[in-house]
N, C-alpha and C positions, 0 to 999 in steps of 0.2 A: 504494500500500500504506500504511496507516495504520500510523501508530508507536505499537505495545502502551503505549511508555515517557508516551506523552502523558494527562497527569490528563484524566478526564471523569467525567459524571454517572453516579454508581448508579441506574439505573432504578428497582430491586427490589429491594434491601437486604432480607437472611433474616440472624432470629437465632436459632439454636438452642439452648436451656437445657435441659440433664439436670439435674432437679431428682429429690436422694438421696430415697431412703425417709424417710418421713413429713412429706416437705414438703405440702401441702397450699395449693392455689390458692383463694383463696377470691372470691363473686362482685364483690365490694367491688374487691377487686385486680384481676378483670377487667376492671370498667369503668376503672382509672385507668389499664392498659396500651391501652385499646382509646383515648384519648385520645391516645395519642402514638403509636399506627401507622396504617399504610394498610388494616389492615384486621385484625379479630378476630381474638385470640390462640388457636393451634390447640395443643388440650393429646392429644398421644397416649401413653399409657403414662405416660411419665414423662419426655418431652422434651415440652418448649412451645418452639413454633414461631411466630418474630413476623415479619411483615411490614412493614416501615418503607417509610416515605415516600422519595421520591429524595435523595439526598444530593450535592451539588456536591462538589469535588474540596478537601477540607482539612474536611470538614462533619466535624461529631460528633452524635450523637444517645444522649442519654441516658434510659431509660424505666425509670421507676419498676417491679420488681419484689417484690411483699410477699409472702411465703407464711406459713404458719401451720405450726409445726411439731408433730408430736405426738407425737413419742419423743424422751426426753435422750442423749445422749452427743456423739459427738466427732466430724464432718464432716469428708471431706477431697474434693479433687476438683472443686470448683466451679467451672471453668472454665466458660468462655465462646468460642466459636467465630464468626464472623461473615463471612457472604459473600453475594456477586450472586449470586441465583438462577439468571444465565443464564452465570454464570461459577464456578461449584464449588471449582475447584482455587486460585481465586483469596482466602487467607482472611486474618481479622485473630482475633490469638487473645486473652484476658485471662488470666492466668496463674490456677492454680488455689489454691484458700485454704484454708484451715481453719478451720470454724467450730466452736466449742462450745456446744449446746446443754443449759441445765440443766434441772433438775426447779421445778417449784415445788410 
């Protein structure tokens, strides 16, 4: 029996981004996220979905995210969620922030 507690490699690293009302992915951003995963960033609704490369045990992986926003006011919730595809329940979270967007 294998021990859960032993570090190993993430095969399939999944990240999920709920990006608020009027964020806006632009194609620019796409090519500089598709540089750093294993494969093209799946945008449905308003959750973008990333695929990262394998990660060894203590790895971090950081991916440039830009979006364009197009309404002002006051962001909350931007959390970040992060798990093995073949393991769900298994997750790493980024706390949620606040952003303020102004007018120009």
């Amino acid at each position: 029996i294998r021990d859960s507690r032993t570090p190993r490699l993430v095969a399939r690293p999944q990240v999920e981004l709920y990006l608020p009302s009027g964020a806006e992915l632009e194609h620019r951003s796409r090519r500089a996220i598709s540089r750093s995963t294993a494969e093209e960033p799946a945008l449905s609704g308003r959750v973008l979905t990333l695929r990262l490369r394998p990660l060894a045990p203590g790895a971090t992986a950081r991916i440039p995210v830009t979006v364009r926003w197009t309404v002002a006011g006051t962001l909350r919730g931007l959390g970040v969620v992060a798990y093995a595809a073949d393991r769900p329940r298994a997750a790493s979270v980024v706390p949620s922030r606040i952003l303020v967007v102004t007018e120009r």
